[in-house]
N, C-alpha and C positions, 0 to 999 in steps of 0.2 A: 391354203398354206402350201407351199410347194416343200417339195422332197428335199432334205438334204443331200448335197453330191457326195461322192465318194471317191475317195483321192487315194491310190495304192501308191506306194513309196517304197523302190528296191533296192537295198544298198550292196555296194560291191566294192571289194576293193583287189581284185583279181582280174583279168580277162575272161580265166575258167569261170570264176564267179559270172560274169555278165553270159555270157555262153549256158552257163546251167539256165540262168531265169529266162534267158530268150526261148529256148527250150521248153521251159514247163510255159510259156505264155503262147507259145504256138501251138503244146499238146494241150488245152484248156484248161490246165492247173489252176488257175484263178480268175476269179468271176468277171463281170460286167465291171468299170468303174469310169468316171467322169474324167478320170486325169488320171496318168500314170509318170510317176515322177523317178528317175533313175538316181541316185545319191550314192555319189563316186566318193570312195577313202582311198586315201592315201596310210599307209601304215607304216613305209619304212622310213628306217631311223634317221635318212634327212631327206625328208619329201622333195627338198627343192632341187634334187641332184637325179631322182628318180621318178621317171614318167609315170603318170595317173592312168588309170585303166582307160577312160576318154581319149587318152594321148597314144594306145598300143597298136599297133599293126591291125587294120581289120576292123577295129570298132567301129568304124563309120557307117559297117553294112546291116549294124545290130541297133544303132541309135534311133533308126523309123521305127523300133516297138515301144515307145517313149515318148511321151508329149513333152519332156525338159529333162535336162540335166544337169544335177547341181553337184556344188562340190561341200563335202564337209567339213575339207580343210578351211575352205576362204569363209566358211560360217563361224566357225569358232580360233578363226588364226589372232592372235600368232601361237594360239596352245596346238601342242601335238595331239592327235586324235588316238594313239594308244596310250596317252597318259593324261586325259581331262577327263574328270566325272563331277557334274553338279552338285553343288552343297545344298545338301537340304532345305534350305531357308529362301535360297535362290531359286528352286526349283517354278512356283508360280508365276515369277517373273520373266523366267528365261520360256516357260511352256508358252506366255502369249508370246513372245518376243520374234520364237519362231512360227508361229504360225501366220505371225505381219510376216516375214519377211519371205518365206516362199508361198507367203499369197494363200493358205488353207483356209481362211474364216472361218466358221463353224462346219468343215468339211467332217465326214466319219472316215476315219482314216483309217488304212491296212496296213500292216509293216511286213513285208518280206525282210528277213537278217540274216546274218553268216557269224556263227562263232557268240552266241548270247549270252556265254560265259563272260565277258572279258568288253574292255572298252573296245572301242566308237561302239558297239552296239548295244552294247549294256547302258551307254547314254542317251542315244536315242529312244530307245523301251522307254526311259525312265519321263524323259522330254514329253513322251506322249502315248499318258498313261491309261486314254481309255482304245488305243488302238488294241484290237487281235493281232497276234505273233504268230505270222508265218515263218520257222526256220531252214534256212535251205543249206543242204551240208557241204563243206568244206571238203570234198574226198575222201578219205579214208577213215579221217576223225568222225564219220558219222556212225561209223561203228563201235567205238570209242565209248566209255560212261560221260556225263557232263564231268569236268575236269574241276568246278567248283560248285560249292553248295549254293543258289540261286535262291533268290527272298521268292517267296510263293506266289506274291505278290507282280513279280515279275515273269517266275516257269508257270504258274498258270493261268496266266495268258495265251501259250503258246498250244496251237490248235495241232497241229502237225510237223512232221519231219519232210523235207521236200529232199530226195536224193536219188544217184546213180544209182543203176543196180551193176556196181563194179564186181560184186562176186555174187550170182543169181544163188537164192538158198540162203542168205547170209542175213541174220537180221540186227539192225541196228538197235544198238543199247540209247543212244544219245536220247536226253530229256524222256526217257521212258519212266522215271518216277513223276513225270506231269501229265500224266499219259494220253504225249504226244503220240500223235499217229503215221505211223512212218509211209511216206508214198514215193513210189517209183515216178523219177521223169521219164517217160518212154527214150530207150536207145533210137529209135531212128528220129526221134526229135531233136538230139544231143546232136547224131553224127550231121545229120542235114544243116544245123548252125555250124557245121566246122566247115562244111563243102561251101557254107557262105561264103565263112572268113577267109577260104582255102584263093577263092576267087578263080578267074580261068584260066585252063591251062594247067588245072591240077593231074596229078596221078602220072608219075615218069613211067617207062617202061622199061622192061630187062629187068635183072635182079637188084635189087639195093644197097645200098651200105649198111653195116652196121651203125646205128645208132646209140648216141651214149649221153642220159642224163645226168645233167650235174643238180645239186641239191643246198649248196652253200649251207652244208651242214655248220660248221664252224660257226656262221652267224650267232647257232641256234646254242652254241657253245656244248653240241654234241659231242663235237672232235677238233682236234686242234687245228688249223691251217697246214700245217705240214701233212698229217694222218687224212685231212680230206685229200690234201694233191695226192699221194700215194693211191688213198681209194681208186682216184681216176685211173692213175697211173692200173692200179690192176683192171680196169675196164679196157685200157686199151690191150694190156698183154693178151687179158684172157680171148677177146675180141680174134684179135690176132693168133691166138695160139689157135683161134679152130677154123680157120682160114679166111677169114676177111681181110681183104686189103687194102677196100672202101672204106673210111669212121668218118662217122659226122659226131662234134659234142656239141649238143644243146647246154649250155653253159646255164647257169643263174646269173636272172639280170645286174646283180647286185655282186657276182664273184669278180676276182680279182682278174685282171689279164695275163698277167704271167701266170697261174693255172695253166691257161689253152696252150700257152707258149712251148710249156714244159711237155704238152700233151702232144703236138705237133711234133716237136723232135724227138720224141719217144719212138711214134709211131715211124717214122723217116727213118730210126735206127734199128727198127725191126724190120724194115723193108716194106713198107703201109703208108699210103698218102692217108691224113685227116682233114679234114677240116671243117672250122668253128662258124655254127650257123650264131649268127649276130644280130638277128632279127627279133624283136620281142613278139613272137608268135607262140600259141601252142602248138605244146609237143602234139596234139592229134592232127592239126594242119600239117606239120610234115611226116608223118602216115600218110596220107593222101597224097606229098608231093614227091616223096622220096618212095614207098612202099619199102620199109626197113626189113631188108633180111635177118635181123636181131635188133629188138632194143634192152640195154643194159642202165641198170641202175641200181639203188639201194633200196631206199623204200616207197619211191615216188608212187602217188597218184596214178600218174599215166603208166606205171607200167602195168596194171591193171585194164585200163582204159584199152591199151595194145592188147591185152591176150580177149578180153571178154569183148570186145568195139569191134577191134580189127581182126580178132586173127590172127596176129603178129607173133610172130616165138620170140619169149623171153627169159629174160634171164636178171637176176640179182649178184650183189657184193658186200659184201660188209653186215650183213644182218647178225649174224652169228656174232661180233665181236661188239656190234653195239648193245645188241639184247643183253649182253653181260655187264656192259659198262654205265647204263640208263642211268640217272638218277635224277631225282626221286622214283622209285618202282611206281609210283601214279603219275608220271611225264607223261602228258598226252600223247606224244607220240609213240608210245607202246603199243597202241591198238594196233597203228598202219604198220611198224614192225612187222608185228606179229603176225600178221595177214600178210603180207609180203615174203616174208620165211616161209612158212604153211604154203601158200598155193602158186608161189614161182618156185622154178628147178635154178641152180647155182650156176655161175658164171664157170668156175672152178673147181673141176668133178675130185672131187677128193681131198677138194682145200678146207681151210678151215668154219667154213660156211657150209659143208655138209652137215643136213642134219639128218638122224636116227632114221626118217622116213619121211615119207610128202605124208600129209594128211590126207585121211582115206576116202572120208567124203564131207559134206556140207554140213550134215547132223554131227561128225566130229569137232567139224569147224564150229560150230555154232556153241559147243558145248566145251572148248577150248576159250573161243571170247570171252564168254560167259566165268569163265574160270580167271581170265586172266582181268577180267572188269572187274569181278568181285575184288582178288588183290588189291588193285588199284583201290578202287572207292570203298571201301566193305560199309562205309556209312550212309553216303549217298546210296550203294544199292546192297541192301543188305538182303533183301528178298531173294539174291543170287548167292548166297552161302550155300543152298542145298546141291543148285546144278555146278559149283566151285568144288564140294566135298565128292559129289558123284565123279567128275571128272579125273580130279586126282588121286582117285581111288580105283578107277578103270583100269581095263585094258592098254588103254595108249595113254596112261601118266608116263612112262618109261620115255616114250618117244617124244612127249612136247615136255619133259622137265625141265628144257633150256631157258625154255620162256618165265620160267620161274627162279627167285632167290630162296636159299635156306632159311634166309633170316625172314622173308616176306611169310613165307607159309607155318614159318615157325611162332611170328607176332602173333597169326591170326588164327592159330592150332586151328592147321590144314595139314592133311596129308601128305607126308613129306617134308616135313617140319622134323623139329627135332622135341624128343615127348619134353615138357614141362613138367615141375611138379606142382603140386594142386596151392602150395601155400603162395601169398601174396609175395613176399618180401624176400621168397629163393626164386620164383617168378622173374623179380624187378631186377635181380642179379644177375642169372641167365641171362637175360636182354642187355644189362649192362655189358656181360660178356662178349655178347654178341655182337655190341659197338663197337666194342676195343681190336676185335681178332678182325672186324673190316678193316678198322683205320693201320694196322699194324702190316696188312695186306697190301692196303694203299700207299703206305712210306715204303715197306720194300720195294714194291714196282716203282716208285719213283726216284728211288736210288739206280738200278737198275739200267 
C-alpha cells in the first residue's frame, strides 16, 4: 500500500502575505510535501475593481515556490470571501466537493492561514477539518490577543505562530491560549524575497526622499476621510518642516485620488516636489529602490519593517489621537498602535503625538502588551491579569497611561480605575455612569 501524498495549501490575500511564506519556504519553515498549492483571496469590498495578490507587481518571481495557484474567489463566487461561512449541514458535502475540485483525493493536507479569527480562513479550517493549522501573522496583529473567542475545535489545531521579528524581544500574544508556538521567519529570508520582487537595478544612490505611508484608515472607519487627508496632510508638513524637499507617498491601493492630489500641491506650496508612487509594490521594495531618508506613517507594519529590516529613520503621526478615539478598547488594531507609539519617535517634536517617554526597553514593552492585551480580551486571556495588575501599578503606569481608558481599567478594577464599591447594584450604577459621561463627551465634541 503506498503512502499517502501530502498536499500543503498557503493562503494569502496580501503580496506581504505571499512574501512572508516565500520566506519561511526558502528558510525550511515547512516540511517535505507532494504538492504545494498557493490559494490567493481577494478580501476587498469589490474584488472585481481590485487586483488579486497573483495580479501585483512582482508576484511572478515568487510563483516557482508553488506547484498551482488557485483562486478563492472563483471557488465559491459569486459569495464574497469575507462574508461566506458554511452551514453546518452542508459542511460534508461542500468538504468532498472541494477536494474533487482542486484535485486532493484522499491527500493529508497542511493549511498555512493569515487571520484564523475571521472569514475566508475561518472557512477553509473548517472545509478541512482533519488538516494541522499553520498560522502565519499578518504584521503587527501578531502581537495582538486573538481578537475572537475561537471553537477549540478549530485554535487546536493550530501547531504554531509563523512571524516577523518586527520588534526583536517582543513576544507574541496571538493564539497563545492554544499554545501556539510562536517562530521567527529569519530576516534575511524576508529581505532576500523583496530584492527578488525589487528585481534589477535596485538600490538608487545619493540621499533619498522622504517617504510617506498611506493606510486608508477611513476604510477601516478609524477616521473620517477628511481627518485621514489632513493626517497625510501633516506627513508632508512635518516631512518638510525638517528639511526634505524630496516625498514620495505610497498611497493605499484602494485610497481615493484626490488624497495624493491634495498632497502634491501642499507640498509645491511649501516649496517640495512629491510624488505618488502608483505601483502596487511593497513598501520594503522601495527601501531598496529609493533608500528613504525618512519613512513616515501612522501605525503601518512597514514602518517597523524600516527601522528593525533596514535601518531606515522613522517617524510616526497620528497615534496619540487615535489611541484615544479606538473603539471598542478590544479593536484589533490597538496592539499595532500601541507598539508603533512605544517604539517609533514623532514626526512632530512637541505635537500632540508626544508621548510622557519612549519606552525604556523590550521587558517594558512586553509587559506593556501584556497589559494592554489583558484590557482588550480579559476573557480569552485571563492568565494576563497578574502581568496587566503589575504593570499598571509600576514604575512606567504614569508614562504608558495613554494607552489606557478610565472606564477600561475601571470595568476591570485595574489600577487606575476609578475604586468601586463592593455592592452589586451601586457597581451596575457606577458603570451606568460611566456610559452616560462618555456619550455626553461624545455629543459635545460633536457639536463643536
Amino acid at each position: 500500500m503506498s503512502a499517502r501524498r501530502t498536499t500543503q495549501i498557503f493562503c494569502a490575500s496580501t503580496l506581504y502575505g505571499a512574501a512572508t511564506l516565500a520566506a519561511a519556504l526558502d528558510s525550511g519553515c515547512f516540511g517535505r510535501a507532494d504538492r504545494r498549492i498557493l490559494l490567493v483571496t481577494n478580501n476587498a469590498a469589490v474584488p472585481e475593481t481590485t487586483p488579486a495578490v497573483d495580479e501585483a507587481d512582482g508576484f511572478e518571481r515568487l510563483r516557482g515556490r508553488f506547484d498551482s495557484v488557485l483562486s478563492w474567489n472563483e471557488t465559491i463566487s459569486p459569495l464574497h470571501p469575507a462574508g461566506w461561512m458554511p452551514r453546518g449541514q452542508d459542511m460534508p458535502m461542500l468538504q468532498r466537493h472541494l477536494r474533487r475540485i482542486w484535485e486532493l483525493g484522499d491527500d493529508r493536507v497542511e493549511l498555512a492561514l493569515e487571520s484564523l479569527q475571521v472569514t475566508p480562513a475561518l472557512a477553509i479550517a473548517h472545509l478541512l477539518p482533519e488538516a494541522p493549522i499553520t498560522v502565519y501573522a499578518d504584521g503587527l496583529m501578531s502581537y495582538g490577543p486573538t481578537r475572537n473567542k475561537i471553537d477549540p475545535l478549530i485554535g487546536g489545531r493550530v501547531r504554531r505562530l509563523l512571524h516577523l521579528d518586527l520588534v526583536p524581544g517582543l513576544e507574541p500574544l496571538l493564539l497563545a491560549e492554544f499554545g501556539a508556538v510562536p517562530e521567527a521567519v529569519p530576516v534575511e529570508a524576508f529581505t532576500r524575497v523583496v530584492e527578488e520582487l525589487s528585481g534589477p537595478g535596485a538600490g538608487a544612490g545619493g540621499e533619498g526622499p522622504a517617504l510617506l505611508l498611506g493606510q486608508y484608515l477611513a476604510a477601516l472607519n478609524l477616521v473620517t476621510a477628511a481627518e485621514e487627508e489632513e493626517l497625510h496632510l501633516r506627513m508632508v508638513r512635518g516631512a518638510i518642516a525638517r528639511g526634505h524637499r524630496k516625498l514620495v507617498f505610497k498611497p493605499h491601493p484602494t485610497a481615493p485620488d484626490a488624497w495624493s492630489r491634495a498632497l502634491v500641491d501642499e507640498a509645491a506650496r511649501l516649496g517640495a516636489e512629491l510624488t505618488v508612487e502608483d505601483r502596487t509594490v511593497l513598501a520594503e521594495v522601495l527601501y531598496r529602490e529609493l533608500r528613504p531618508a525618512l519613512v513616515v506613517g501612522c501605525f503601518s507594519t512597514a514602518l517597523l519593517t524600516a527601522q528593525s529590516f533596514y535601518g531606515l529613520p522613522v517617524a510616526r503621526v497620528g497615534t496619540g489621537a487615535l489611541l484615544e478615539r479606538l473603539t471598542p478598547f478590544q479593536n484589533s488594531n490597538r496592539i499595532p498602535l500601541t507598539v508603533v507609539d512605544a517604539v517609533v519617535p514623532p514626526l512632530e517634536e512637541g505635537g500632540a503625538d508626544e508621548p510622557a517617554g519612549p519606552v525604556a526597553d523590550v521587558a517594558e514593552l512586553n509587559d506593556l502588551v501584556a497589559a494592554v492585551g489583558f484590557a482588550m480580551q480579559p476573557k480569552i486571556r485571563a492568565d494576563l491579569r497578574e502581568a496587566a495588575a503589575r504593570h499598571l501599578s509600576g514604575p512606567h503606569a504614569e508614562r504608558t497611561r495613554h494607552h489606557f481608558t478610565r472606564r477600561r481599567l475601571t470595568v476591570l478594577n485595574l489600577p487606575g480605575g476609578l475604586p468601586l464599591p463592593r455592592h452589586p447594584q451601586v457597581r451596575r450604577l457606577a458603570r451606568r455612569a460611566l456610559r452616560l459621561r462618555k456619550e455626553l463627551r461624545k455629543r459635545g465634541a460633536a457639536r463643536k
